[in-house]
N, C-alpha and C positions, 0 to 999 in steps of 0.2 A: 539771373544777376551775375555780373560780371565778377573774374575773380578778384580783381584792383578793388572794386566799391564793396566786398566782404571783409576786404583785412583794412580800409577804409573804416566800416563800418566796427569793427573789434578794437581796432588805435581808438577812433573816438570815444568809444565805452571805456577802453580802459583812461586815459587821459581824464576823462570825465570821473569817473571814481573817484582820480590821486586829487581831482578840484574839489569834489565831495569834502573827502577825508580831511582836506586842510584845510578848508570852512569850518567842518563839525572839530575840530581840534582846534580851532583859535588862533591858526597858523595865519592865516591871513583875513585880511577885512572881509566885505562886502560887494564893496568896490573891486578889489582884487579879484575874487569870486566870478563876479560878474566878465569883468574881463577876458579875466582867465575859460571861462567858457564860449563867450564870443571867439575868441582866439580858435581856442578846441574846435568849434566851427566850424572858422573858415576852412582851419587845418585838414582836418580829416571829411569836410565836408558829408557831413551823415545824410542818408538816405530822406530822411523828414527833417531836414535844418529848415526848410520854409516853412515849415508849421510849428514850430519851435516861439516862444513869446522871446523877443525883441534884449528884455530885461529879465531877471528873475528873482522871484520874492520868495527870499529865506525869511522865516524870523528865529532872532537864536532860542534857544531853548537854557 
């Protein structure tokens, strides 16, 4: 693996966490969420984004 598609691969985890954390803390909607990870994405384009579901189903807790 190339070294670009490893710190690719690390930005996308991390970005993906700070989406985590501000769903699970009420900072942002649903919607937002979902976005926000689409975005995450494209961005850092992760090594399995094509296997990734489309949408993603939180339910809050």
């Amino acid at each position: 693996m190339e070294q670009q598609k490893i710190i690719d691969e690390i930005n996308y985890f991390k970005a993906q966490s700070i989406t985590d954390l501000l769903y699970q803390q009420n900072l942002i909607s649903f919607v937002e969420y979902d976005k926000l990870t689409e975005l995450n994405r494209q961005t850092f384009s992760p090594l399995f984004a094509d296997l990734f579901p489309k949408t993603l189903e939180k339910s809050s807790v």
